[in-house]
C-alpha positions as CSV (number, residue, x, y, z in Angstrom):
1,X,1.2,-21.6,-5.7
2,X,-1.7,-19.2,-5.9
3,X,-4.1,-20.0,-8.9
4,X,-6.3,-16.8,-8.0
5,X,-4.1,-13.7,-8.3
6,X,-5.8,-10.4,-6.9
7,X,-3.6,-7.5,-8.6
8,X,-3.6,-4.9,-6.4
9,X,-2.0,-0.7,-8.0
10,X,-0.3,1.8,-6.2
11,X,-0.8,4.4,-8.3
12,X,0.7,7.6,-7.3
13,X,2.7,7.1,-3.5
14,X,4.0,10.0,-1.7
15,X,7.8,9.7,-2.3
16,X,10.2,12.4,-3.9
17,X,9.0,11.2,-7.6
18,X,7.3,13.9,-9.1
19,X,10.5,14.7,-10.7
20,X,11.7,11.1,-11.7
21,X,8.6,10.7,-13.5
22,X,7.1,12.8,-16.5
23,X,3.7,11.8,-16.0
24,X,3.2,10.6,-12.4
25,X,0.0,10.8,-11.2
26,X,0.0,14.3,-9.0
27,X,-3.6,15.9,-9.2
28,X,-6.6,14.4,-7.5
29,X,-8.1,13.9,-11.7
30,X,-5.0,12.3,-12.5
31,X,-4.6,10.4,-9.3
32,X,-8.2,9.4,-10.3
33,X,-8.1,8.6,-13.8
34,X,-4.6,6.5,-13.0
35,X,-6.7,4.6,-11.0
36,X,-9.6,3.5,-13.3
37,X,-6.7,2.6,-15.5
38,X,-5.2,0.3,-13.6
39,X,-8.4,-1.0,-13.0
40,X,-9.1,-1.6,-16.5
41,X,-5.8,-3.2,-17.1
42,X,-7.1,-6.0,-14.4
43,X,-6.4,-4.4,-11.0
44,X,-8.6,-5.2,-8.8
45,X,-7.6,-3.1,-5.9
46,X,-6.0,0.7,-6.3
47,X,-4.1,2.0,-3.2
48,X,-4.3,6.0,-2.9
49,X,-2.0,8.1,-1.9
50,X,-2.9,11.8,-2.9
51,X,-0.2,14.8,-3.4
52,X,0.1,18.1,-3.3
53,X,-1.2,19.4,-6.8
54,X,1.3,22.9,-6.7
55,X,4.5,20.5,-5.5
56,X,3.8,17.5,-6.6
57,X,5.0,16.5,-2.9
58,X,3.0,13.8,-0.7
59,X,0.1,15.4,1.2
60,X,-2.9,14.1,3.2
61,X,-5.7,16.9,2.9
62,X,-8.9,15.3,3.2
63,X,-10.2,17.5,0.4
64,X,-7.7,15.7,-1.8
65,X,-8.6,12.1,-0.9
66,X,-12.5,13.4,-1.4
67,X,-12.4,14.2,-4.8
68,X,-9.9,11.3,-5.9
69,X,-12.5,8.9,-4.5
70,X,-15.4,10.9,-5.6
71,X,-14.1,10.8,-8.9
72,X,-13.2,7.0,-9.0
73,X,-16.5,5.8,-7.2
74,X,-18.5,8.0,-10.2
75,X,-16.0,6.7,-13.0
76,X,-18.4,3.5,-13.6
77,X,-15.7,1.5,-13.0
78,X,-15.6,-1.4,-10.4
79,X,-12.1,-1.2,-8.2
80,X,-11.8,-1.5,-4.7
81,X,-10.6,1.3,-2.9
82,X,-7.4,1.1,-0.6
83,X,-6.7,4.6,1.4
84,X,-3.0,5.1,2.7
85,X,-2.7,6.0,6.3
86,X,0.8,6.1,6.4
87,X,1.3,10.0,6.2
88,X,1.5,11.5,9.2
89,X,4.3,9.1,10.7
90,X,7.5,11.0,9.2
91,X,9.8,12.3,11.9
92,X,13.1,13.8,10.3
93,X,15.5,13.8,13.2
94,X,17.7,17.4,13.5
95,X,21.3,17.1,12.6
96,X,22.1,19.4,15.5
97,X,19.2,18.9,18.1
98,X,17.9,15.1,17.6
99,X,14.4,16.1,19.7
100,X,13.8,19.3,17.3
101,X,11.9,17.7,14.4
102,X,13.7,18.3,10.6
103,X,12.4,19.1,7.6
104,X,10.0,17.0,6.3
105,X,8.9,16.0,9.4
106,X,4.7,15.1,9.5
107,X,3.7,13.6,12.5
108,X,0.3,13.7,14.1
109,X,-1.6,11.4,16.2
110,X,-3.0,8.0,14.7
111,X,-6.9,9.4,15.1
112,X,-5.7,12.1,12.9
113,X,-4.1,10.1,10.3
114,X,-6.9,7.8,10.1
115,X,-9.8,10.8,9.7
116,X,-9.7,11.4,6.1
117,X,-10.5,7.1,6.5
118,X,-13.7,7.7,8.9
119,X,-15.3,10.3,6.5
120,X,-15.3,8.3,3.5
121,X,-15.3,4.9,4.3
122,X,-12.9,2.8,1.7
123,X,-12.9,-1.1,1.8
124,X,-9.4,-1.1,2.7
125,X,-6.7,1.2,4.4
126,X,-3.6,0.6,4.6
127,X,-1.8,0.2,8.3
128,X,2.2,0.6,8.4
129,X,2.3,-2.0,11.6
130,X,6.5,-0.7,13.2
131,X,9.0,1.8,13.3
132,X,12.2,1.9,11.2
133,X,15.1,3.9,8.7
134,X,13.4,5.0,5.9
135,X,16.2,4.9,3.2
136,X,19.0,7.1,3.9
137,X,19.4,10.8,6.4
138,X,17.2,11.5,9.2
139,X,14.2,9.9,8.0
140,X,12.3,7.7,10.9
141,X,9.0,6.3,9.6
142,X,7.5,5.9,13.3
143,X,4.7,3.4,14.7
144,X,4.6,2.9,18.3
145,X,2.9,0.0,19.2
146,X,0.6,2.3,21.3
147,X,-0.6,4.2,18.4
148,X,-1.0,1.2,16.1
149,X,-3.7,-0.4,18.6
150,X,-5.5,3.1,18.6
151,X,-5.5,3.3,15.1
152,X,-6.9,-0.1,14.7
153,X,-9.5,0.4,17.3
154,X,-10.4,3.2,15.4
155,X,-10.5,1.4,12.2
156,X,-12.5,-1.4,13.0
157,X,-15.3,0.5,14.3
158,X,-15.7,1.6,11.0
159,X,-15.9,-1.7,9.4
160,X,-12.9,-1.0,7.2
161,X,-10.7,-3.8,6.5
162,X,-6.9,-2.9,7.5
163,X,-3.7,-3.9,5.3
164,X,-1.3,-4.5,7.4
165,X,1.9,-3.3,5.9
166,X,5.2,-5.2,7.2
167,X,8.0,-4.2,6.1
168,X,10.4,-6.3,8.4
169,X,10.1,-9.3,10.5
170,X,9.5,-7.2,13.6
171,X,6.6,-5.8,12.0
172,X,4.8,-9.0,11.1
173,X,5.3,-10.0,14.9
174,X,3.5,-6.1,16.0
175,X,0.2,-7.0,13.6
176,X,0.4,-10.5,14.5
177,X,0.0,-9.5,18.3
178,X,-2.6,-7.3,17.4
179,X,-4.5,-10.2,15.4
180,X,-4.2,-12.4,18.8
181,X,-5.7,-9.4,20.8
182,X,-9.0,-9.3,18.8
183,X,-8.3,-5.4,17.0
184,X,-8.2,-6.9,13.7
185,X,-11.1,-8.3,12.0
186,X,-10.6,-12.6,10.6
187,X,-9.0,-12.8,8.0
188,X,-6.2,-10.7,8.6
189,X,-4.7,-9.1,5.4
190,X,-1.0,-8.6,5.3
191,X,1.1,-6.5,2.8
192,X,4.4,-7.9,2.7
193,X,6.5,-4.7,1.4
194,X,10.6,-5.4,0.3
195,X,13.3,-3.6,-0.5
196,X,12.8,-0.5,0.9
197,X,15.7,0.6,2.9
198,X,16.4,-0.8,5.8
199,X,13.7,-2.9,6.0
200,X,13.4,-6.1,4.4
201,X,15.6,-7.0,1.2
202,X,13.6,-7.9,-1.9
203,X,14.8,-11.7,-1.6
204,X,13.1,-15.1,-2.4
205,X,14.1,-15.7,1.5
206,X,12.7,-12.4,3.1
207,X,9.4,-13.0,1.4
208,X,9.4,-16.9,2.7
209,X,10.2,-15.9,5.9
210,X,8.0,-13.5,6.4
211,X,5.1,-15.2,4.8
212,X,6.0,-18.3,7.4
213,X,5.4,-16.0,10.0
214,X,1.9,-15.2,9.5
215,X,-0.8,-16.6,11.3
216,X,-3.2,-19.8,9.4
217,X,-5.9,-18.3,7.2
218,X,-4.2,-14.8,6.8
219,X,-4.7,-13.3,3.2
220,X,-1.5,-11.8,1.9
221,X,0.2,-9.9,-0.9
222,X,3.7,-8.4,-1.8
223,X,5.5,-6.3,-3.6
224,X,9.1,-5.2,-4.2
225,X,10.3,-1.5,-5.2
226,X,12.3,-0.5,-8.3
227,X,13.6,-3.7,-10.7
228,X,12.5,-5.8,-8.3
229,X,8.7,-5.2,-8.9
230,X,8.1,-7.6,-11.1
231,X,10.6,-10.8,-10.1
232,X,8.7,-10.3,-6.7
233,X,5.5,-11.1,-8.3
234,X,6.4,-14.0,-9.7
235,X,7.3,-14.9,-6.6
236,X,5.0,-13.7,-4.4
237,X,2.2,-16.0,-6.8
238,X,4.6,-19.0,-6.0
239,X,4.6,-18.7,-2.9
240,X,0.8,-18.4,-2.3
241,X,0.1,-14.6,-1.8
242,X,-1.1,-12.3,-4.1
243,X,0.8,-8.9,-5.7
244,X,1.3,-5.1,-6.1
245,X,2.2,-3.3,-8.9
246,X,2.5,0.8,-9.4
247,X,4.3,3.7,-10.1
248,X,4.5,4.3,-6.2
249,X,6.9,1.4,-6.3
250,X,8.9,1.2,-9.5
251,X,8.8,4.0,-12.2
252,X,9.6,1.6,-15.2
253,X,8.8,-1.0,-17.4
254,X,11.7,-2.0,-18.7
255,X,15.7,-0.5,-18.6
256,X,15.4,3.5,-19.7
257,X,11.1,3.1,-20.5
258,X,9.3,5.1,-18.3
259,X,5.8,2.8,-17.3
260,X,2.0,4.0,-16.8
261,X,0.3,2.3,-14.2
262,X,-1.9,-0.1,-16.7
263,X,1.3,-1.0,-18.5
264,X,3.2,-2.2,-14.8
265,X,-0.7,-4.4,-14.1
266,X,-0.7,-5.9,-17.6
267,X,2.8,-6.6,-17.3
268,X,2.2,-8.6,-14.1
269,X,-0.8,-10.0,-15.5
270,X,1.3,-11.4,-17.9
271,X,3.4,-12.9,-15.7
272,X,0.7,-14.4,-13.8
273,X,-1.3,-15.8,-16.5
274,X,2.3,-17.4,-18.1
275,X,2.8,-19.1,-14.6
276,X,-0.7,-20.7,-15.0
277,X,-2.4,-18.9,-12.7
278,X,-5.5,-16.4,-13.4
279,X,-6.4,-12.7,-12.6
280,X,-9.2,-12.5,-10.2
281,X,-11.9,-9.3,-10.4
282,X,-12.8,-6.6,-7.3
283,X,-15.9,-9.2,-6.8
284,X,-13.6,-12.5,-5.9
285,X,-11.3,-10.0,-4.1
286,X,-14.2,-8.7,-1.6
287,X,-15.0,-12.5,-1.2
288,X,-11.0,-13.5,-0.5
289,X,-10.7,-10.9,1.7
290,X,-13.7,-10.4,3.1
291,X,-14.4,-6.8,2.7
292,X,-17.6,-4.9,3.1
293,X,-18.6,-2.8,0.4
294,X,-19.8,0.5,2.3
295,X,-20.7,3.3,-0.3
């Protein structure tokens, strides 16, 4: 069991929400403000994802991610700051021609979907480490081992520390190799991510397994989408790892309530502090994970 829980928030995501949800975070102030109060419920960590503020729909224009971290760096408000780089990997395959791209379909090479990273310089990014379905249709979420070592080249020359984000057995095995060969900075942080179809199931045994697999002195945390956000932080703190919470991965607190984002951390602190553990601050969580405080 882990008695030092980092609480990381994903505040906002970049999924088909904005219509679920009648106050998700969709504007770089409310992306922004949704993250100093997650960070005031006892997150620690806030992972970004910004969206386009006409549509509501995931976007990844550098002007957005600016002013959402502008605005959270001046908020006075300690949180460490987690960029996605997971847009820019959507292929939509055609119903008719499988090599002319869908719609929906954003992909771009890894040094572009790591820029808006080299320009502002978080502690953490996030690095989706395979390929696989995402959920049901066309959509391929795609990460060829080729462009995950670029990216992490990339990366580390900044001095940015990557999550890598597993979200199947195959995956852990990808950032493991890339641990071996030197591209990722010691000690490796993983994001264990479940129940997002068809990768892993949100299970007691996917999260064992997969936490089994990762290499001695990795840091690690976990999540699982909809109901199962906040079972799997129980049992991610069992276990050992640390957790994620958010409206990018569950909408609710309970049956039929719509959640904020401090309402889904104080929830899991909660369940942390009732398990006996304790909440640790953005301070212990740069010292677990070694980060480097650039700005």
């Amino acid at each position: 069991m882990n008695q030092d829980v980092v609480v990381t928030c994903a505040v906002t995501g970049a999924g088909e929400t904005q219509h679920k949800h009648p106050d998700l975070p969709i504007t770089p102030k409310q992306i922004a403000d949704a993250c100093v109060e997650a960070a005031n419920a006892g997150a620690a960590i806030t992972h970004i994802h910004v969206r386009d503020p006409e549509t509501g729909a995931g976007a990844r224009g550098h002007d957005l991610f600016t002013e959402v971290v502008d605005r959270v760096r001046s908020s006075g408000v300690d949180v460490v700051v987690n960029l996605t780089t997971g847009m820019g990997g959507d292929y939509v395959v055609g119903d008719e021609t499988p090599t002319d791209p869908g719609p929906g379909t954003d992909f771009v090479m890894p040094e572009e979907r790591v820029s808006h990273v080299d320009s502002l310089l978080p502690e953490i990014c996030s690095l989706d480490c395979g390929t696989m379905n995402f959920g049901e249709g066309n959509l391929l979420m795609i990460n060829t081992p080729n462009h995950l070592r670029r990216a992490a080249e990339q990366i580390k020359k900044l001095g940015v520390k990557p999550e890598l984000e597993v979200f199947d057995t195959g995956h852990v095995w990808m950032a493991n190799q890339m641990v071996q060969e030197g591209l990722i900075e010691q000690p490796p942080l993983y994001q264990i991510c479940l129940g997002i179809p068809y990768g892993a199931p949100a299970t007691t045994a996917a999260m064992k397994n997969m936490r089994d697999m990762l290499p001695d002195g990795a840091n690690w945390t976990a999540f699982g989408i909809s109901r199962h956000q906040m079972p799997m932080v129980a049992q991610a703190v069992l276990l050992g790892g640390h957790v994620r919470v958010g409206l990018e991965d569950n909408l609710y607190l309970e049956r039929g309530k719509f959640a904020s984002n401090g309402q889904l951390v104080e929830k899991a602190v909660k369940i942390i502090e009732m398990l006996g553990a304790k909440v640790v601050g953005p301070e212990n969580a740069r010292k677990k994970f070694r980060l480097t405080k650039q700005k």
